[in-house]
Every structure is written in structure tokens, then in C-alpha cells.
C-alpha positions as CSV (number, residue, x, y, z in Angstrom):
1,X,10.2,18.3,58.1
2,X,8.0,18.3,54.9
3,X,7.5,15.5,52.5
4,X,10.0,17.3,50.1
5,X,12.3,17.9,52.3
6,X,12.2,14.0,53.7
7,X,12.6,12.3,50.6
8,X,15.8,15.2,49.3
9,X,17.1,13.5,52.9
10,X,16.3,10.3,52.1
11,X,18.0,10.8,48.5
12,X,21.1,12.1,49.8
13,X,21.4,9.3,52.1
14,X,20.3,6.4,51.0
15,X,21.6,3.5,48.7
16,X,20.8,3.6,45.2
17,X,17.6,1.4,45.7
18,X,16.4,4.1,48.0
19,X,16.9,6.8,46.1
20,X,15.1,5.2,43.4
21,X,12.1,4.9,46.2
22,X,12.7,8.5,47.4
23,X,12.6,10.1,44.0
24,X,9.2,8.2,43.5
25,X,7.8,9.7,46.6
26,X,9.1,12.8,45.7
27,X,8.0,12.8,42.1
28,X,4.4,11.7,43.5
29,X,4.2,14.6,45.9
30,X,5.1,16.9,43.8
31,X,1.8,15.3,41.4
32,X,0.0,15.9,44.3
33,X,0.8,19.8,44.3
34,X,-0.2,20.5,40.8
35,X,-2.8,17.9,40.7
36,X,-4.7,19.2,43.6
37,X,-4.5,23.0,42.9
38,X,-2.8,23.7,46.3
39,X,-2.0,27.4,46.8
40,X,0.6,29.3,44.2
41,X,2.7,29.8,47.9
42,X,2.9,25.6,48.4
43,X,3.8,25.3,44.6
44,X,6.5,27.9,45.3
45,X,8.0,26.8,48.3
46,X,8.3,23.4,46.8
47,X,9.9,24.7,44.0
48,X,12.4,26.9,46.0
49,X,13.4,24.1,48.1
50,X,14.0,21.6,45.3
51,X,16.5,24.6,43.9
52,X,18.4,25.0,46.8
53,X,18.5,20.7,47.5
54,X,19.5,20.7,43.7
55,X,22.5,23.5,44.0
56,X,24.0,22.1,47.5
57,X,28.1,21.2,46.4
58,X,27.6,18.4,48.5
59,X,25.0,16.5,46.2
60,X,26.6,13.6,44.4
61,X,26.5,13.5,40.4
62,X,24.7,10.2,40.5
63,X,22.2,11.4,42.4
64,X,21.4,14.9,40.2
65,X,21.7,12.3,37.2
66,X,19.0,10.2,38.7
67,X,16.9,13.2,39.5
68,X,17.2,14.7,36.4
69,X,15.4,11.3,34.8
70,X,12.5,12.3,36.6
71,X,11.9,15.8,38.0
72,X,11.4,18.0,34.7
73,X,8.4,17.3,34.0
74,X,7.0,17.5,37.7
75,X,8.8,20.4,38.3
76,X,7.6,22.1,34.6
77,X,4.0,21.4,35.8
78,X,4.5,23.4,39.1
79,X,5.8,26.1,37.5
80,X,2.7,26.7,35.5
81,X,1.3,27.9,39.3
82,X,2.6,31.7,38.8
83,X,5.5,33.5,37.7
84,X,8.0,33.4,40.1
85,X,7.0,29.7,40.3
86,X,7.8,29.3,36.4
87,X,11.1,31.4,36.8
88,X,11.9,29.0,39.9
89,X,11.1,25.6,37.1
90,X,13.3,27.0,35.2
91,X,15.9,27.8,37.2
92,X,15.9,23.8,38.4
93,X,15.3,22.4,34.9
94,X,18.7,24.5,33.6
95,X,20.6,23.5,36.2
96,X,20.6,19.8,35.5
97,X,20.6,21.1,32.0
98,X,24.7,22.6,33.5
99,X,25.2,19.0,35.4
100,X,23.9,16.7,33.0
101,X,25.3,14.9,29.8
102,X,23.7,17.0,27.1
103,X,22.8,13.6,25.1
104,X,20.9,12.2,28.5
105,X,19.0,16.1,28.3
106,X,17.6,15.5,25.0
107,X,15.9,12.8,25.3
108,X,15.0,13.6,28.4
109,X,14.0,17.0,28.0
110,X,11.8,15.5,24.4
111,X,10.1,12.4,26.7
112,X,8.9,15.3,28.9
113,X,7.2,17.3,26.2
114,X,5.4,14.1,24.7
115,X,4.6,12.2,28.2
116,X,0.6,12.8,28.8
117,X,0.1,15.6,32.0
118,X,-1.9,17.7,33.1
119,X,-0.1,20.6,32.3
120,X,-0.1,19.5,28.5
121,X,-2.3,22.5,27.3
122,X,-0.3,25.0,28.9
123,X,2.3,26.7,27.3
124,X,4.3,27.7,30.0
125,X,4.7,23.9,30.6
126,X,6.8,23.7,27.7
127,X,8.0,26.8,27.8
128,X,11.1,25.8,30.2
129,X,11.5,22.8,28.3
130,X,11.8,24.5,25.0
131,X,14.8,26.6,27.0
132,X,16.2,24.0,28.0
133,X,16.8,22.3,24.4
134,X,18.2,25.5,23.2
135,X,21.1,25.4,25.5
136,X,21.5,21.6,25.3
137,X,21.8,21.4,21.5
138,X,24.4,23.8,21.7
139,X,26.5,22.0,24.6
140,X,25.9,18.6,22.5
141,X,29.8,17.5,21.4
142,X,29.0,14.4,19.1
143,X,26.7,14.0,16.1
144,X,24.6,17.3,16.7
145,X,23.1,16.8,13.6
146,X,21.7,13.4,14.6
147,X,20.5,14.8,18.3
148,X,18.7,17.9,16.7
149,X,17.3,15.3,13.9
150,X,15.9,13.3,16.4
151,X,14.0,16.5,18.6
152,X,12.6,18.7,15.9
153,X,9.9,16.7,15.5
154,X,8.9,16.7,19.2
155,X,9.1,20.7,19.3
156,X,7.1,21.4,16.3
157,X,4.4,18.9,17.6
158,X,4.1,20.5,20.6
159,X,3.5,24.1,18.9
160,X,0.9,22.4,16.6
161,X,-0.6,21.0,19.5
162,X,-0.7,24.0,21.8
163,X,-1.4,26.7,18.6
164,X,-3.9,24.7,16.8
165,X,-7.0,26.4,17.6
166,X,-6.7,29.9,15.6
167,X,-10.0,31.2,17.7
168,X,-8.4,31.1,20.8
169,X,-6.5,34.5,21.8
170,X,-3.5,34.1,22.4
171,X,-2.3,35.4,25.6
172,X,1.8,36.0,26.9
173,X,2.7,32.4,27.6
174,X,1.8,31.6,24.2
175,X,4.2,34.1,23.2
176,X,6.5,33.4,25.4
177,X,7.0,30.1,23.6
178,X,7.0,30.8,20.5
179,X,10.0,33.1,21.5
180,X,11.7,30.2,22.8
181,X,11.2,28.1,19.4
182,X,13.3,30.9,18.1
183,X,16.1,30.4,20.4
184,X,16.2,26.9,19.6
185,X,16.9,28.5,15.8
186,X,19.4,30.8,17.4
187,X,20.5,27.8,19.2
188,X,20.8,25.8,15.7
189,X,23.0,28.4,13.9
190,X,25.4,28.7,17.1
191,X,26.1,25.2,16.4
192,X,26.7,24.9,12.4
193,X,28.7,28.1,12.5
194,X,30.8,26.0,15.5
195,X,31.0,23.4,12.9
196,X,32.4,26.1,10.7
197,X,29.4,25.8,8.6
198,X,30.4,22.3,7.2
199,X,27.1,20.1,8.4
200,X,24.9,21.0,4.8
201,X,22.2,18.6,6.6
202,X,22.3,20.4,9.6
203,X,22.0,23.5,8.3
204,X,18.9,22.4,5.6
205,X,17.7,21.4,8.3
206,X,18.0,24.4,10.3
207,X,16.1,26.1,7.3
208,X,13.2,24.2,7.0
209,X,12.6,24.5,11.2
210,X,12.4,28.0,10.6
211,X,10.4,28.1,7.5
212,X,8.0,25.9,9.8
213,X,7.9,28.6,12.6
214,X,7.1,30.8,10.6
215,X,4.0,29.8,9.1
216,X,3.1,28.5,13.0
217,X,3.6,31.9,14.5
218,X,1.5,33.0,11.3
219,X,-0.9,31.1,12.1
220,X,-0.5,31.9,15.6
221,X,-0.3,35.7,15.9
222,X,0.2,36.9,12.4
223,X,-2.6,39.4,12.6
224,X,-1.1,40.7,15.7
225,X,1.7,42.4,13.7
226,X,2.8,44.5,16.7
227,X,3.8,41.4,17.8
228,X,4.9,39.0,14.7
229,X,7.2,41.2,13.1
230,X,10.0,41.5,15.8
231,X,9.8,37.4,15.6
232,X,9.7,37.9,11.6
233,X,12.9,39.9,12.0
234,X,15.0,37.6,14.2
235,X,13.8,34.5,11.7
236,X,14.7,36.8,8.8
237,X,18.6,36.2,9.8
238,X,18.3,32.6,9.9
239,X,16.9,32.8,6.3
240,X,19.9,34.5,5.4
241,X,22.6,32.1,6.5
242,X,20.6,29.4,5.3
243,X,21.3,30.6,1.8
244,X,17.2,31.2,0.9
245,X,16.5,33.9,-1.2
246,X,13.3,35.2,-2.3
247,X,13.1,33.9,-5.4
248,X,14.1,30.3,-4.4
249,X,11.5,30.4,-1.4
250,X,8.2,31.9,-4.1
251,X,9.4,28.9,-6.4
252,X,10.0,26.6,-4.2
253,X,13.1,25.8,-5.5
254,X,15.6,25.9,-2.0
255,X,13.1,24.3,0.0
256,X,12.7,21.7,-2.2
257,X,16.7,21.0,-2.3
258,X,16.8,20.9,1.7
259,X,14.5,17.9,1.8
260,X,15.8,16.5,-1.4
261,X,19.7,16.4,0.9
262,X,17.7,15.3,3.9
263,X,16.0,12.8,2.4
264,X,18.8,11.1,1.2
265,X,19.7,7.7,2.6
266,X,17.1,7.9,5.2
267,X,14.6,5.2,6.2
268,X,12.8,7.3,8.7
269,X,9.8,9.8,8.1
270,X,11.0,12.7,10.1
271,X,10.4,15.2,7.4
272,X,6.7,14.9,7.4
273,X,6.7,16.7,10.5
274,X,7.8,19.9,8.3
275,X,4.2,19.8,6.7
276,X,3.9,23.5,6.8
277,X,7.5,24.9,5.1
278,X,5.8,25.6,1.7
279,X,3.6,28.2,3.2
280,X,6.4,29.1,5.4
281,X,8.6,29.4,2.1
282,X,5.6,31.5,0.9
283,X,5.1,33.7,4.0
284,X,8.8,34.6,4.6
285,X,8.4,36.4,0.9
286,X,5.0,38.3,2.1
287,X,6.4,39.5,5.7
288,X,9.4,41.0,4.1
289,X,6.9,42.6,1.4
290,X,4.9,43.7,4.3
291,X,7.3,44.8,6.8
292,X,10.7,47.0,5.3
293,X,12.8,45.9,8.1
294,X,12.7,42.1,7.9
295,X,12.7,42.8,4.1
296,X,16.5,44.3,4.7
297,X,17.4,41.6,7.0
298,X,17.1,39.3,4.6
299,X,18.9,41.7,2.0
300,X,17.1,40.7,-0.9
301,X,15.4,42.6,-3.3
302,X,12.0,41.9,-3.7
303,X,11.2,44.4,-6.7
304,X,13.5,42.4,-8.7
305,X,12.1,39.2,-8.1
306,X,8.3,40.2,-8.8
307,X,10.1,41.6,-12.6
308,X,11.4,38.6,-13.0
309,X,8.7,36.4,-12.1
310,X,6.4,38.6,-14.4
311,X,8.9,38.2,-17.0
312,X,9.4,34.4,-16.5
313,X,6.1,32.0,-17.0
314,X,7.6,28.8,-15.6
315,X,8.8,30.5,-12.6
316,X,5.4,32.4,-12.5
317,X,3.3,29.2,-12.5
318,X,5.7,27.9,-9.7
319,X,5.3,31.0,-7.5
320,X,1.5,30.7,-7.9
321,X,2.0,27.0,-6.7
322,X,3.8,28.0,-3.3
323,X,1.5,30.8,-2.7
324,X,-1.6,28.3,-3.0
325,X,-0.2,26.9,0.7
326,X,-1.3,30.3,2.1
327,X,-4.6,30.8,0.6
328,X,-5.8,27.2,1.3
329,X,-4.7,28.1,4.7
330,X,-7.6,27.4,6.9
331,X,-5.8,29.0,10.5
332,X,-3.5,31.5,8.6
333,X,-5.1,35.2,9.4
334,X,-7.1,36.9,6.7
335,X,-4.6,39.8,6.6
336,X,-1.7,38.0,5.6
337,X,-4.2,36.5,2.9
338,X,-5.1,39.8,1.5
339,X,-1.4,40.4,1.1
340,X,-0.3,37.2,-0.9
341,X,-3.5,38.1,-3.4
342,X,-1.4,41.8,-3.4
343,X,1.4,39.9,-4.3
344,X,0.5,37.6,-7.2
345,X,-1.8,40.6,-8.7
346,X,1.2,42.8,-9.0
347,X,3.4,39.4,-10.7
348,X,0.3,38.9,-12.9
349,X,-0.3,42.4,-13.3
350,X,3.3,43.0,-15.3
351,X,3.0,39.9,-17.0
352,X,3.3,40.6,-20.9
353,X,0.3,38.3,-22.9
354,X,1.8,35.8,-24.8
355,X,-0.8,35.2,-28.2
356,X,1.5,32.2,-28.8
357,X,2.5,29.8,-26.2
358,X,6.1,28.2,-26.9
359,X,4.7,24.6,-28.6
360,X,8.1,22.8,-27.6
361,X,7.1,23.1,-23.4
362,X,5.0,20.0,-22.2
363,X,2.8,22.0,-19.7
364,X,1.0,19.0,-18.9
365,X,3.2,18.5,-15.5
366,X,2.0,22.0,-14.3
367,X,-1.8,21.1,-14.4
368,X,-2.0,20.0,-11.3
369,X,-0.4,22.4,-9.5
370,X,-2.5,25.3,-11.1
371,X,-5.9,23.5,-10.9
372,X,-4.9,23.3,-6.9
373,X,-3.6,27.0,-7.2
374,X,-6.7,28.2,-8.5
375,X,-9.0,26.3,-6.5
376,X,-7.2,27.7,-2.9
377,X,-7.8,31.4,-5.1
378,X,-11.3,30.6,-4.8
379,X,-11.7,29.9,-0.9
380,X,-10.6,33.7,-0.7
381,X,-13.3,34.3,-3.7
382,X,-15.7,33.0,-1.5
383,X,-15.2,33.2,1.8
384,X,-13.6,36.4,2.5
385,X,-15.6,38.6,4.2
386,X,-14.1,42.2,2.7
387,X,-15.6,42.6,-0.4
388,X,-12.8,44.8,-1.7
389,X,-10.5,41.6,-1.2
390,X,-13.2,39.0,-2.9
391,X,-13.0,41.3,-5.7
392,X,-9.2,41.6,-6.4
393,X,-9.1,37.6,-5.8
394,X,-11.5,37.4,-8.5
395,X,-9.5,39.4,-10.6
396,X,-6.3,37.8,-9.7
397,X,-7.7,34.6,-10.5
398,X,-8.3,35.1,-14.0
399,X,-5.2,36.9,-14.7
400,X,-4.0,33.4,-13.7
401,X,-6.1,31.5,-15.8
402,X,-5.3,34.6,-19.0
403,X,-1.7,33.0,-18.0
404,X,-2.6,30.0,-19.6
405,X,-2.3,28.1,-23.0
406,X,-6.2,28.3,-24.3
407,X,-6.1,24.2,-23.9
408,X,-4.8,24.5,-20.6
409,X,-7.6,27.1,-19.6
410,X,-10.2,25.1,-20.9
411,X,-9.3,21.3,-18.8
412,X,-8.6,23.6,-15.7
413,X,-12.0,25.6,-15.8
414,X,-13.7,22.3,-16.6
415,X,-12.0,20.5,-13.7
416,X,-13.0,23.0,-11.4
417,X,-16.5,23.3,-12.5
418,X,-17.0,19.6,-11.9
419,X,-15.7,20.1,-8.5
420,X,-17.3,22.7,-7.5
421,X,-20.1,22.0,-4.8
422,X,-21.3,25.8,-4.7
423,X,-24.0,27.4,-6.9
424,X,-22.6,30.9,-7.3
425,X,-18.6,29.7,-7.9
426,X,-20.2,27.4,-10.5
427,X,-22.2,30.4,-11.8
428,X,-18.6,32.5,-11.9
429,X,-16.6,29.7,-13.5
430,X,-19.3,29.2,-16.4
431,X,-19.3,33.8,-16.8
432,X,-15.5,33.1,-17.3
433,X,-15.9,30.7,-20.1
434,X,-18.5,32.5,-21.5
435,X,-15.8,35.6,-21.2
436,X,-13.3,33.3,-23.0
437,X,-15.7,32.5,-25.6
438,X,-16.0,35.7,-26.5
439,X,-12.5,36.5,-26.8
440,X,-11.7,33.6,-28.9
441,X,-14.5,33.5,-31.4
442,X,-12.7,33.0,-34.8
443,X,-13.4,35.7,-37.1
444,X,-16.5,34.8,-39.6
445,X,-15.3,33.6,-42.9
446,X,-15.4,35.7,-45.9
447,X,-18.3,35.4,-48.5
448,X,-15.5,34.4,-50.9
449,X,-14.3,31.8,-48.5
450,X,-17.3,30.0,-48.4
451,X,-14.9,26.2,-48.0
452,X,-13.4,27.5,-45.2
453,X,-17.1,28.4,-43.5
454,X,-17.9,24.9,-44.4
455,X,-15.2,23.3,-42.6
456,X,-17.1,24.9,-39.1
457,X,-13.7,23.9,-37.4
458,X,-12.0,25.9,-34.8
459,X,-8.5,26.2,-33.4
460,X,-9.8,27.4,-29.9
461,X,-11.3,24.6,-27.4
462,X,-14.1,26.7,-26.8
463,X,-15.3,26.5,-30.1
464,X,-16.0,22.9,-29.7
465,X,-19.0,20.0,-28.8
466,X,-16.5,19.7,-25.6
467,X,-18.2,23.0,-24.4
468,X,-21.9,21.8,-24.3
469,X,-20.2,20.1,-21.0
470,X,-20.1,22.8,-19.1
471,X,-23.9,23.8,-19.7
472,X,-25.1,19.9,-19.5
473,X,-23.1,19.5,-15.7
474,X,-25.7,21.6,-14.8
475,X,-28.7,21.6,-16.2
476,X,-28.4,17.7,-16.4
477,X,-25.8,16.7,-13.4
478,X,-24.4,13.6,-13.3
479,X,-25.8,12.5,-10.4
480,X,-29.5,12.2,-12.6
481,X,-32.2,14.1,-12.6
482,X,-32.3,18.0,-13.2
483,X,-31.1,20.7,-11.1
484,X,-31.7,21.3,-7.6
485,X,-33.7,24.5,-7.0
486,X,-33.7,27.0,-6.0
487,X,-30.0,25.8,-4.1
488,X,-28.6,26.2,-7.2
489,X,-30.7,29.4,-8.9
490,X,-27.1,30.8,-10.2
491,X,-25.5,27.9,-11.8
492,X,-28.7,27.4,-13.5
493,X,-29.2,30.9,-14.8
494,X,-25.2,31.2,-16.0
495,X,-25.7,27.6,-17.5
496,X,-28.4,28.8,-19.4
497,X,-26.8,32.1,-20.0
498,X,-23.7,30.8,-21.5
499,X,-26.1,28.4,-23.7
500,X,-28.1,31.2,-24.9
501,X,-24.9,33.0,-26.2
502,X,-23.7,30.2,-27.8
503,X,-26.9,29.3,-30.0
504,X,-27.5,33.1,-31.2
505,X,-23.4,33.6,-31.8
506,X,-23.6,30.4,-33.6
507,X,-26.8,31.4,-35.6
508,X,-25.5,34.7,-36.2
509,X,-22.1,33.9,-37.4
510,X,-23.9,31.2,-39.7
511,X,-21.0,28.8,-38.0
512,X,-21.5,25.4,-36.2
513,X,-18.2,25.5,-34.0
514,X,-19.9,23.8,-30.8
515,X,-21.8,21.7,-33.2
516,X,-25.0,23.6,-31.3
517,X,-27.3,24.0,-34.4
518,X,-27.3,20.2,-34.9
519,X,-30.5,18.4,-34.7
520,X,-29.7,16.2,-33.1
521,X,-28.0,18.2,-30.5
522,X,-31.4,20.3,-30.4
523,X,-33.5,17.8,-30.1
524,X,-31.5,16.2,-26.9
525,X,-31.3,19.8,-25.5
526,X,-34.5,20.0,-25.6
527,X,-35.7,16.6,-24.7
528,X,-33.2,16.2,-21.9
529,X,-32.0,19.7,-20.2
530,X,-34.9,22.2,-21.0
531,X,-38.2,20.5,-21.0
532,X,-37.3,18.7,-17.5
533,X,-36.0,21.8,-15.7
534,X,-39.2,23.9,-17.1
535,X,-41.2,21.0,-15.2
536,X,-39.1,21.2,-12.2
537,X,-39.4,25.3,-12.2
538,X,-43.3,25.0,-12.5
539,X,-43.3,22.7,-9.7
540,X,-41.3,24.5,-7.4
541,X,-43.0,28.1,-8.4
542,X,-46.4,25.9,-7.9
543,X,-45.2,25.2,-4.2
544,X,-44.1,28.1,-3.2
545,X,-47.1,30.4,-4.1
546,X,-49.1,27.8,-1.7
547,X,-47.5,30.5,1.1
548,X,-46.5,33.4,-0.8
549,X,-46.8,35.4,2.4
550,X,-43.7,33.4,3.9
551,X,-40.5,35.1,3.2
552,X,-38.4,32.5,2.0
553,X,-41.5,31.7,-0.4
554,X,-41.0,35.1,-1.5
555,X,-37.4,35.1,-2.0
556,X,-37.3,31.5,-4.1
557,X,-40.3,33.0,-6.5
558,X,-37.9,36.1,-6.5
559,X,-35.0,33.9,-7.6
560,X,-36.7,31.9,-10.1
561,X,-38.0,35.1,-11.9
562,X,-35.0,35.4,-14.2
563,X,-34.1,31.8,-14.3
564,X,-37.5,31.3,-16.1
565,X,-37.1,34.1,-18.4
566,X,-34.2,33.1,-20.5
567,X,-35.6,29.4,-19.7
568,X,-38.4,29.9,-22.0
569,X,-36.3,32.5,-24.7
570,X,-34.3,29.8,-24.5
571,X,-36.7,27.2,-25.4
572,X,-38.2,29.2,-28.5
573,X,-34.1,29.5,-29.9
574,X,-34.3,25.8,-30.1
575,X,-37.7,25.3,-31.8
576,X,-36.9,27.6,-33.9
577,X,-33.2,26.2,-35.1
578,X,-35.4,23.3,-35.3
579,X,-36.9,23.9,-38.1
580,X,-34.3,24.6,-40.0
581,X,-31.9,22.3,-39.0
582,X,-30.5,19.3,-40.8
């Protein structure tokens, strides 16, 4: 007789102290299979006897309950051994699933998942498990909502856990459950259509597990489209019974009324562990703009939300908000990326310019929201690798900011200048205000107006002092001293680009907007931005011809070529405003 079998005998015969003692034994041999990588044929002759212990009619109830305490878990590590031994785990895990009390099976079924094992990298550990759930929420009698409330959390922890690395390729087990986190949602709408759809928690709740799945199997395998989009499609059903709509999911609207009901009256902080439903909210708009058959599941019509959302700047601004989610996305695929930028360029792209922004709105609440939008627009700016997407990004991104009251604009590009670590997005922020500059340069006065020249005074904030800013955060950062070179060759050469057109546009236009032509605005620019950087540049062009035959030698003396250029034009626009300056 084998150790198995001896303590199934010892169960079935012995008092209750036993069979506490028995199970014990049992639970440590079975350990001792998994643990010590015995054969895929011990595993599944364990297994196989277990079953047929487990099915015989003359097994008491007590003693299945008791078992069932302990024997998931051991059993779901065996069945990582092969297949048939995983279709032999299952088999024993769903039939105390058919014995058990359902409320025993959840938190039974949940203590397995989080308990520390071996097997906890595995997905075809949890795989069972997540079956398992799916069939127990739906044989749950009382307070299903309260049950499902309590196990959410455990399942989405355990596909974060398991999916978190995006590198890793992910092979059939790791589709196999994420297939089964969809039958839990199957499982989930089987139960509020059983409560005749009366349990608005439950079913909120419902919504915003599948709007977390979905951004988990985009993370996961959204590249893989072959792949994502059945999933897409069977998630796109549970979208619509959950009453989402396309244009409540790219606003954020719905979402934000499920966890506004769930929220309510509770103590607890289950629904942090729904950290990812915004760019769920986001992606279940994308996959049904990239794929026509979950778009007609979900029997919505996108065309008509992109017009309206072009024709609606509030609803605009809140759409760029949830869409920020994906492209701050650090695991979600480039592809799906390149789609959301599709997207919000074809919303932006219909968008009618408004010359006058309606006075009566306080935009101020939106600032946030649309800095952190625009900063996420960058990461594709910079780090995608197609050009061809880097490009429409960039364009994308100032269509967004061209969205913008000219006040807004100007705080937003000076926010993200300041927080900007990287020399070339610095250099492209400072091009754009030098682009807005030159769109909102107020029309020179009239000879016969010579009162209204006088005044100097400007509507548009970037006709201002406030402007100089932007060229003294880098050529003088806050941090002291001047610029470091040659890391940061292109903010450097835009700064002193962007102050270059400045002085001759105000010279020209005989105006004094920025309050450039000052002396004593001259005289600190000179003093404090120009004649310290020139230093610097000597010293480093000084240091690298020392080994002009090294390449990187060659490069920086390269780079500083044009930097020193309008440096020392530059330099001779001030001395020469100097002199006439007052």
C-alpha cells in the first residue's frame, strides 16, 4: 500500500483526531511529490488515486469537508507536473467544489491562491483555482455580492503577479488563465441576471473586473492580436450589460459612477485593487476601433462618439485624460499605443479652433489632468522606437495644447519644461513656444497710434517678462551654475534660439512686450546667462581638442559648433540694444 493510499485508509477509518493526522500526512506527501520533482507518472498516479478516494459514495461528507480545507492547494501544485496531471487537479478541486458549501469554497479556494508555494509562479497553479471560483460564485445562495466583494481582489492580484513582467513570452498556460478570468466574468453576469439584474453594486462591480482584465490581458498579450481579440470579444458582452458605452468609458464618466456606488458606506479599501480600469475604460474604446467585431458586440458607434468629442471641448479634455492611462503605460504593448495616438489625432483632427474661449468656464480644475495628459504624450514622443509614430505623437500633442486657452497653454508648457529632465524634450517644448510666439504676436501699432505703441502691453502671455523664464531655466538652471554641456547641447541651442527671436522681433516691431530691450534686463542677460555659458563653451571646446582624434571628442566639438554660433550673434544683439537702451 502507498503512503496515499494509507493515509485515504486511515481517513476513512479513523476518529476525527485521526483524520486530522491522516490529512497532515497526506498533505505532507503530497509536498513531497511536487517538492522533489518526482516523475510526471508518480504525480499522476497520486493524483488519480486521490480522484477515485475522493468520488467513492461511501466517503462521509465530514470527511470530503475536512479534505477540502486542505487538499487544493497540494493537489493544484501536482497538477502543474503535465497535462493530464492538471486535467486530473482539476477534476478533484471541482468535485469538492460539487460537495462543498460554496461559502467554505471561497475562501478556501482565495487562501489557496494567496498561501506562499512553490507552484506560485505558475499559472497552471491557479489556473484550476480560477475554475473553481467561477462555478462557486455562481452556486453561492446568500449575499453573492458580499462573497465576490471579498475574492476580486485575490484574482486580480494573482494576474498582476503572474503577468507582471511584459518581457517574458507568454506561453499557453498563461492563456489558459486569463481565459479562466473571463469565466469568472461569465460567471458574474450568470449571477446578477439570476438576481434579475437588481444587485447595481454587483453588477458595477462586475464592470470594473472586466475593465481591469482588459487592460491585464493588454498588457499581457495585446500585441498578440490573433490571440487578444477573441478574449476582446467575449469582454465586449459584459461591457454591454454593464450599461458602458463608448463615450462614458473615453470620459470616464461610467467608470467613475461604479466606484462612486461602490464606495459608498464602505470602510474597506477593496477598490484600490481596480488600479488599472481607467486604461481599461480607455482600451475597451481602442479594441473596438481596432477590431470591427468587438466594435459590434458592443453595438456602439464609435464614429459618432469621435464627432462628438471633436465637437465637445469639455468632453475632449476628459477623453485626453483617460487616454493618458494608456500612453503612460509602461507594460501596455507599443501597438495598442500607436492606436490611442490614431485615436486622439482623429478627435483633435475635427476639432473646430475656437479664437475665443468661453470666459464664464473656470478651466483651472482641468490643469492637472492635461499637464499629466501631455506629459504621458511625451513618453511616446520619446521613446517610441518607429519614427513615423514619434512624429504623429508630436503632432498630436500640440493639437492638444492648440486646444487650449492661450493662458492655459502657457502654465502647462512652462510646467512641463521645468520638469523635464531631457535635453531634446526641453529643446521641443521651448520650439513650441517659440511656435506660439509667433502666432500670437500682436499686430504692430499704427504710426497714428503712437499711445497705443507706448503702452508695450499685450493680451497674449507670451508677450510677457514671464517668458524670459523659459530661456533663463536653461541657460541659468535653478540648481546654480550654467548649463551642463554638452548633455544638454539642444536645450541650450533652442534656449538661445527662442531668445534670439525674441530680441530681433522685439527690435524690429519697435515694441517691448517681454520687457527684452530693458537695460536692465540686458545687462543681467548678459552678466548672468551669456557671458558664463561662453566661459563654460570655451572650456569644454578647450578640453576636448586635447584629443580631437577620439570620437566622442569629435562629436561634442561637432555639437557645440552651432551652439556657439548664435551664442556669440547673440551676444553682439545685446551690446548693441545696449547702447541704446534706457
Amino acid at each position: 500500500m502507498s503512503e496515499s493510499q494509507h493515509s485515504q485508509h486511515s481517513i476513512a477509518n479513523g476518529d476525527f483526531k485521526q483524520t486530522e493526522e491522516s490529512i497532515s500526512i497526506l498533505v505532507q506527501f503530497l509536498d513531497s511529490v511536487s517538492d522533489e520533482h518526482e516523475s510526471e507518472d508518480s504525480a499522476f498516479e497520486v493524483l488519480s488515486e486521490m480522484y477515485q478516494y475522493l468520488i467513492s459514495p461511501s466517503l462521509d461528507q465530514a470527511v470530503i469537508d475536512a479534505l477540502a480545507f486542505e487538499l487544493p492547494k497540494a493537489v493544484a501544485k501536482l497538477g502543474c507536473a503535465s497535462t493530464r496531471c492538471f486535467e486530473n487537479a482539476e477534476r478533484i478541486i471541482n468535485h469538492f467544489v460539487k460537495c462543498c458549501s460554496p461559502r467554505d469554497m471561497v475562501s478556501i479556494l482565495c487562501e489557496a491562491m494567496t498561501s506562499s508555494s512553490d507552484g506560485f509562479d505558475n499559472p497552471s497553479y491557479f489556473t484550476p483555482l480560477f475554475g473553481a471560483l467561477a462555478q462557486v460564485f455562481e452556486a453561492v445562495q446568500r449575499r453573492p455580492f458580499e462573497q465576490v466583494k471579498a475574492a476580486l481582489p485575490v484574482v486580480l492580484k494573482v494576474l498582476e503577479a503572474i503577468l507582471s513582467n511584459p518581457e517574458d513570452e507568454k506561453d499557453t498556460s498563461s492563456v489558459d488563465l486569463l481565459n479562466k478570468s473571463i469565466l469568472i466574468a461569465h460567471s458574474l453576469k450568470t449571477i446578477c441576471i439570476k438576481l434579475d439584474h437588481k444587485d447595481k453594486k454587483l453588477i458595477a462591480l462586475s464592470g470594473l473586473y472586466v475593465l481591469q482584465i482588459t487592460a491585464i490581458i493588454s498588457n499581457s498579450v495585446g500585441a498578440q492580436t490573433s490571440i487578444c481579440i477573441p478574449m476582446m470579444l467575449q469582454l465586449s458582452q459584459f461591457i454591454h450589460y454593464c450599461g458602458f458605452t463608448y463615450l462614458g468609458l473615453i470620459t470616464g464618466h461610467e467608470m467613475d459612477a461604479a466606484i462612486e456606488l461602490l464606495s459608498e458606506g464602505n470602510e474597506d479599501d477593496y477598490i484600490s485593487c481596480f488600479s488599472y480600469v481607467r486604461c481599461g475604460a480607455a482600451l475597451t474604446v481602442i479594441w473596438g476601433d481596432l477590431s470591427s467585431e468587438v466594435g459590434d458586440a458592443i453595438k456602439q458607434d464609435l464614429e459618432a462618439v469621435k464627432d462628438e468629442l471633436s465637437k465637445n471641448q469639455i468632453k475632449r479634455w476628459e477623453a485626453v485624460g483617460m487616454l493618458k492611462h494608456m500612453f503612460a503605460s509602461t507594460k501596455l504593448p507599443w501597438e495598442l499605443k500607436r492606436h490611442a495616438i490614431d485615436l486622439l489625432f482623429s478627435i483633435m483632427e475635427g476639432v473646430v479652433k475656437q479664437k475665443d474661449h468661453d470666459a464664464s468656464l473656470d478651466y483651472s480644475g482641468y490643469i492637472p489632468s492635461l499637464y499629466a495628459s501631455l506629459q504621458a504624450i511625451q513618453l511616446v514622443i520619446v521613446y517610441a522606437s518607429d519614427p513615423l509614430l514619434r512624429k504623429k505623437a508630436f503632432d498630436t500633442f500640440k493639437m492638444v495644447l492648440a486646444d487650449l486657452p492661450s493662458s492655459l497653454r502657457f502654465d502647462i508648457l512652462m510646467a512641463l519644461t521645468r520638469n523635464s529632465e531631457l535635453s531634446s524634450m526641453i529643446a521641443i517644448l521651448l520650439d513650441c513656444v517659440k511656435e506660439e510666439m509667433h502666432r500670437e504676436y500682436p499686430q504692430k501699432a499704427s504710426k497714428e497710434n503712437e499711445s497705443a505703441k507706448a503702452e508695450n502691453s499685450s493680451s497674449s502671455p507670451f508677450w510677457t517678462d514671464k517668458v524670459l523664464d523659459f530661456v533663463e531655466f536653461v541657460l541659468k538652471p535653478p540648481h546654480g551654475g550654467p548649463p551642463v554641456l554638452p548633455e544638454f547641447t539642444d536645450a541650450v541651442l533652442s534656449a538661445l534660439n527662442l531668445y534670439r527671436f525674441i530680441l530681433i522681433t522685439e527690435s524690429s516691431g519697435n515694441t517691448n512686450y517681454s520687457q527684452v530691450l530693458s537695460k536692465n534686463k540686458l545687462q543681467k542677460v548678459l552678466r548672468e546667462w551669456l557671458e558664463p555659458l561662453r566661459a563654460l563653451v570655451y572650456g569644454v571646446r578647450a578640453e576636448n581638442q586635447e584629443d580631437n582624434m577620439n570620437q566622442p571628442a569629435f562629436d561634442t566639438l561637432c555639437g557645440l559648433n552651432p551652439v556657439e554660433f548664435v551664442l556669440y550673434r547673440c551676444i553682439e544683439l545685446v551690446e548693441e540694444n545696449l547702447k541704446h537702451a534706457i
